[in-house]
Structure formats: C-alpha cells, structure tokens
N, CA, C and O atoms as a GROMACS GRO file, in nm:
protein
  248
    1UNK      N    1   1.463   0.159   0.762
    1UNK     CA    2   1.427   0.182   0.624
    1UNK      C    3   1.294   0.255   0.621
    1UNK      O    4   1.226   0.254   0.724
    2UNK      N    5   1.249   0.321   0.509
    2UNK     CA    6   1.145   0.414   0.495
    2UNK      C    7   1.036   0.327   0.441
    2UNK      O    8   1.082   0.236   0.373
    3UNK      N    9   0.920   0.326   0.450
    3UNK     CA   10   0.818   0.215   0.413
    3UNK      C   11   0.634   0.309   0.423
    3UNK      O   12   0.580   0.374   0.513
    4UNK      N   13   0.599   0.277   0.306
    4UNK     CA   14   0.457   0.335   0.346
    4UNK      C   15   0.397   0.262   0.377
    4UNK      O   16   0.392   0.145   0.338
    5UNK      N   17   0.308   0.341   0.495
    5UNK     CA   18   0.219   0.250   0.586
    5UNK      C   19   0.074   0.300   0.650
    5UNK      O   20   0.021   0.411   0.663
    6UNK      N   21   0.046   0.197   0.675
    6UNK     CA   22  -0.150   0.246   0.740
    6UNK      C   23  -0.149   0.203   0.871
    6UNK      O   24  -0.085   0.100   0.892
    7UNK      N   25  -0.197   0.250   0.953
    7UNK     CA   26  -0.204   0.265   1.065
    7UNK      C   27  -0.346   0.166   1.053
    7UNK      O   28  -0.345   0.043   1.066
    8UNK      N   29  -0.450   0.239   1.028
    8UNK     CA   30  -0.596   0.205   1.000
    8UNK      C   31  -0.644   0.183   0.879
    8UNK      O   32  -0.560   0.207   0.792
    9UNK      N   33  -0.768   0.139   0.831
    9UNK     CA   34  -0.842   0.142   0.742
    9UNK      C   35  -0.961   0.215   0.739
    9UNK      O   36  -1.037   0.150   0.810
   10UNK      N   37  -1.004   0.287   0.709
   10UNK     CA   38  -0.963   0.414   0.576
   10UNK      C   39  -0.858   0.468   0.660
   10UNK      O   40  -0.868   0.470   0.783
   11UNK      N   41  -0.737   0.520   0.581
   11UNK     CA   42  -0.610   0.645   0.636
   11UNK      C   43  -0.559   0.658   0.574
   11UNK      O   44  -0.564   0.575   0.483
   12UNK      N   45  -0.454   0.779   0.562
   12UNK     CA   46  -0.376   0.850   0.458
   12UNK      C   47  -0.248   0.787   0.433
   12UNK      O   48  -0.157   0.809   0.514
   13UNK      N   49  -0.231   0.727   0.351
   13UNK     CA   50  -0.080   0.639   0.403
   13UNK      C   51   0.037   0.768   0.425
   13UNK      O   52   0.035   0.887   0.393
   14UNK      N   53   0.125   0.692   0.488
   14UNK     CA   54   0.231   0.777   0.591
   14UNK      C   55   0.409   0.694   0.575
   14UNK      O   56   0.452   0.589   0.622
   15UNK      N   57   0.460   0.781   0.504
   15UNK     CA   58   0.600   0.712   0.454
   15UNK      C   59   0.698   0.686   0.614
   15UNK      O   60   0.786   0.772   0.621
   16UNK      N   61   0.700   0.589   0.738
   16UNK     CA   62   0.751   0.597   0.865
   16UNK      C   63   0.838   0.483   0.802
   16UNK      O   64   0.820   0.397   0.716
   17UNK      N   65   0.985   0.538   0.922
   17UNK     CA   66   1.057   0.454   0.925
   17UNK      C   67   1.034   0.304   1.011
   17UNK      O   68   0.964   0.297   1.112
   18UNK      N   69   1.089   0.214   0.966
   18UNK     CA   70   1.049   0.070   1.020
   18UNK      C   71   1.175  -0.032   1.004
   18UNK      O   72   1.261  -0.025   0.917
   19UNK      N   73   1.164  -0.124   1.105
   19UNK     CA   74   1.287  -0.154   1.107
   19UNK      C   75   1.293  -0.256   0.966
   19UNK      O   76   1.206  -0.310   0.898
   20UNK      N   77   1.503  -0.250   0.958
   20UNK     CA   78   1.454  -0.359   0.813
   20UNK      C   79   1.492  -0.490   0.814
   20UNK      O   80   1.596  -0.535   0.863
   21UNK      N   81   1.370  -0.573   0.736
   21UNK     CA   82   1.339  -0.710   0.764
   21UNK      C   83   1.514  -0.805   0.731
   21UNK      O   84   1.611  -0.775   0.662
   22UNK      N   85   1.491  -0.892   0.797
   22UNK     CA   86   1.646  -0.972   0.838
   22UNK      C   87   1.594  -1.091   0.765
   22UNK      O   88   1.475  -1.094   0.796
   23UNK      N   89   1.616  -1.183   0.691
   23UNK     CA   90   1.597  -1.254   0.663
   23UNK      C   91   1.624  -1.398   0.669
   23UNK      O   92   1.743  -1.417   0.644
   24UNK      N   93   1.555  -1.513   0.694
   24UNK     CA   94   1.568  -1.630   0.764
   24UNK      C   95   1.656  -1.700   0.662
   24UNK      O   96   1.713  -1.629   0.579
   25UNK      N   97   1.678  -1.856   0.658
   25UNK     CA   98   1.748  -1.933   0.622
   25UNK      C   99   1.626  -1.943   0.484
   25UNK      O  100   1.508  -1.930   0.519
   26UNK      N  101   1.649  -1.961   0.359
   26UNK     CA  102   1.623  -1.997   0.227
   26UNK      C  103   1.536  -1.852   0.152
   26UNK      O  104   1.468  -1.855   0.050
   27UNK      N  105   1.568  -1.722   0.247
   27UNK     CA  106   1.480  -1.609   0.217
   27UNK      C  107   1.610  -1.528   0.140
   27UNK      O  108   1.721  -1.581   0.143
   28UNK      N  109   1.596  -1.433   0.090
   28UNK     CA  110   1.659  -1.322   0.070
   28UNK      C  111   1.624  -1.180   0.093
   28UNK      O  112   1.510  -1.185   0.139
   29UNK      N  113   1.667  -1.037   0.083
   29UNK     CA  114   1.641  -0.927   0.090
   29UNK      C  115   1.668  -0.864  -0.039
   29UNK      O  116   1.782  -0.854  -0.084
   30UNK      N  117   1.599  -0.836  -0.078
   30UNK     CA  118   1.588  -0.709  -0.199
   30UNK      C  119   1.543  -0.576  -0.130
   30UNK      O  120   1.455  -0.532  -0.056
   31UNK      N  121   1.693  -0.525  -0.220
   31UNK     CA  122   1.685  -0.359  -0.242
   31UNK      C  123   1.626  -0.339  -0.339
   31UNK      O  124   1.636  -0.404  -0.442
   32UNK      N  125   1.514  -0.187  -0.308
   32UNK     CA  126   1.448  -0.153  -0.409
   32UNK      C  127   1.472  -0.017  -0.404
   32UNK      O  128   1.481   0.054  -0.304
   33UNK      N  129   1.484   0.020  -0.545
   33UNK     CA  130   1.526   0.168  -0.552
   33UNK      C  131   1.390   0.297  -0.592
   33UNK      O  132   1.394   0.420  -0.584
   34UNK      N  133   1.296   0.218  -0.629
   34UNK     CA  134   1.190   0.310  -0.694
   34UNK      C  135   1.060   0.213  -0.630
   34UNK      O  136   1.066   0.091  -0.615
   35UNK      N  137   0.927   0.313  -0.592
   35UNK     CA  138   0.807   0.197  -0.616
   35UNK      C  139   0.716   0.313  -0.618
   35UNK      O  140   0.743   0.430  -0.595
   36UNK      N  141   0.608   0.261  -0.649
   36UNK     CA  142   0.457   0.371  -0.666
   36UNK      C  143   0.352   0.311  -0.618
   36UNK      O  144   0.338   0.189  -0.626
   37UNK      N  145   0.269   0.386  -0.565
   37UNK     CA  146   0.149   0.371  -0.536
   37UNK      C  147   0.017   0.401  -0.668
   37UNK      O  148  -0.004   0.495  -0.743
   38UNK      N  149  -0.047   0.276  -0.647
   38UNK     CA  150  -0.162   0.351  -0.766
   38UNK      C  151  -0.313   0.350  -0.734
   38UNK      O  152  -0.362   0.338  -0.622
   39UNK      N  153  -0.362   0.360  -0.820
   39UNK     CA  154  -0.511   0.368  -0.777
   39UNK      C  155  -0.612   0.296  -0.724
   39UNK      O  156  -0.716   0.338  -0.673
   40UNK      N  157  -0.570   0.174  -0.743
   40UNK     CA  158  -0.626   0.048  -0.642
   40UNK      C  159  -0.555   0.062  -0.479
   40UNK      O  160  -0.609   0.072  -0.369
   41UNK      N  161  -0.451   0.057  -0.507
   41UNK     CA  162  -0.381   0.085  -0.346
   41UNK      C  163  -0.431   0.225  -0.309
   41UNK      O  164  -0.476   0.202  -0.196
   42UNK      N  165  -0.451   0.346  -0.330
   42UNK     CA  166  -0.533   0.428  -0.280
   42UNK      C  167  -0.686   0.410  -0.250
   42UNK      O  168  -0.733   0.452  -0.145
   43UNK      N  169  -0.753   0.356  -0.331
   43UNK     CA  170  -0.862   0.316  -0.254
   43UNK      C  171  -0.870   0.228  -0.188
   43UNK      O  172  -0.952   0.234  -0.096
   44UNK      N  173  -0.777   0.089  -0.208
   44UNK     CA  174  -0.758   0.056  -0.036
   44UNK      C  175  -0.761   0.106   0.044
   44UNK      O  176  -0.841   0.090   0.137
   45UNK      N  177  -0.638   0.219   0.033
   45UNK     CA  178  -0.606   0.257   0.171
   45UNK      C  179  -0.758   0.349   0.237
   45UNK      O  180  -0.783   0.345   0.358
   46UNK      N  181  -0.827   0.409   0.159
   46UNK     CA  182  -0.918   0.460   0.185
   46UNK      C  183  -1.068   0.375   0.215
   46UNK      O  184  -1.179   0.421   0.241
   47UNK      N  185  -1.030   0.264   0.204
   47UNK     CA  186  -1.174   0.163   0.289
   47UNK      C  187  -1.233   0.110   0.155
   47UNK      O  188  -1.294   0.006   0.176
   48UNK      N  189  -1.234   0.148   0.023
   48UNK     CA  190  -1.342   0.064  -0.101
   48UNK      C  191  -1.261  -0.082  -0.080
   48UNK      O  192  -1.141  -0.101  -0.061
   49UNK      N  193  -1.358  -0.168  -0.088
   49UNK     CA  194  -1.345  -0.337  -0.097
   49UNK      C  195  -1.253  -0.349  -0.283
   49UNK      O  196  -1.173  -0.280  -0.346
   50UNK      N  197  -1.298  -0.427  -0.295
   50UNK     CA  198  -1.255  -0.449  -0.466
   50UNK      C  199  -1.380  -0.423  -0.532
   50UNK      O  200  -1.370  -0.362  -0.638
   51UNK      N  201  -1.520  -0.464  -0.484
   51UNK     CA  202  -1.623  -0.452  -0.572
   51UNK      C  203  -1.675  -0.319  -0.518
   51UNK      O  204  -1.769  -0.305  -0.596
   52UNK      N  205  -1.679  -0.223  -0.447
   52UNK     CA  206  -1.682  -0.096  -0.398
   52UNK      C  207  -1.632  -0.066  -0.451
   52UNK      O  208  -1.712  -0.008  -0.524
   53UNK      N  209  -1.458  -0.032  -0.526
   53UNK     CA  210  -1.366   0.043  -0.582
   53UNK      C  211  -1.429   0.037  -0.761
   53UNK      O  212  -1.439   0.134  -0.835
   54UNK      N  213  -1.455  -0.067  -0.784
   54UNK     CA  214  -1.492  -0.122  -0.917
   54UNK      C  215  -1.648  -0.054  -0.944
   54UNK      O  216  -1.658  -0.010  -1.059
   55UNK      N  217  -1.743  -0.041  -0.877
   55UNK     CA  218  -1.844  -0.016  -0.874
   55UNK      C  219  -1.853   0.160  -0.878
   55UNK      O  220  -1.933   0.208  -0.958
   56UNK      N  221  -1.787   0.236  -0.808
   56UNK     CA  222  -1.792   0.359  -0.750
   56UNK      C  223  -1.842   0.440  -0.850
   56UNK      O  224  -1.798   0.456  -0.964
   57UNK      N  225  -1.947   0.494  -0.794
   57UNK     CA  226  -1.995   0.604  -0.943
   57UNK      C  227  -1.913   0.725  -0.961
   57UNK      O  228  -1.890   0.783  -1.066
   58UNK      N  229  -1.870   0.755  -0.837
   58UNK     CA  230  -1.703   0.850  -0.806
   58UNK      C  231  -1.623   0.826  -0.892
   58UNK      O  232  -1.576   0.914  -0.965
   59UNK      N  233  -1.591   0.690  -0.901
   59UNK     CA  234  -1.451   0.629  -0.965
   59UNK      C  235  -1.458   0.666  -1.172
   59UNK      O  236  -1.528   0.626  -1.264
   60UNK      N  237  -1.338   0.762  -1.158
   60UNK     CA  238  -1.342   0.815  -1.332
   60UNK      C  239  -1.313   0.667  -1.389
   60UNK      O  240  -1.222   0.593  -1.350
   61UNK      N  241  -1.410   0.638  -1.490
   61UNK     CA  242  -1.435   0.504  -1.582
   61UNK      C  243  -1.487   0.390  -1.493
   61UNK      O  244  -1.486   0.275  -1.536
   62UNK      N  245  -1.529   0.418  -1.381
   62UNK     CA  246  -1.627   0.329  -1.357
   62UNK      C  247  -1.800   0.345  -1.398
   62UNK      O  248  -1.878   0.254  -1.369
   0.00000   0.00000   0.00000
C-alpha cells in the first residue's frame, strides 16, 4: 500500500510503498480512499515543536 512517510525529522515527506498492516484478533483494517496533509503536519514534518509552529513569526497568522 502507498503511505506518506519521513524518514527523518526535518524531511520532505515521501509517498513509499509499505507493507499493509494485518490485523490482530479484536483489531480491524480500514480502507481509506482520500486523506490530506495540512499545515500542522507540514511543520512537523519540517522540525517546528507545537509551540515553535504556534509561535513562528514565518507562520501566516501567527
């Protein structure tokens, strides 16, 4: 299955295939057909903490 992923912290996330999760006794698997990335998960991926991301004089409306 296709999955975005980080290698590191700060990095560009990278859509790699990965194997797909099997699920144990009282778990299930959901298919998902759509998802997005937004602006908190980009500055994750790019190293701001939560109070770094919140703080950023960079950050439009912070």
């Amino acid at each position: 299955m296709r999955a975005v992923t980080l290698d590191t912290v700060p990095a560009a996330p990278a859509v790699t295939e990965v194997d797909t999760p099997r699920p144990e006794a009282g778990e299930l698997l959901v298919k998902v057909a759509a998802s997005s990335v937004n602006g908190f998960d980009a500055a994750t991926a790019a190293g701001y903490g939560l109070l770094d991301w919140a703080t950023n004089a960079d950050t439009p409306g912070a």
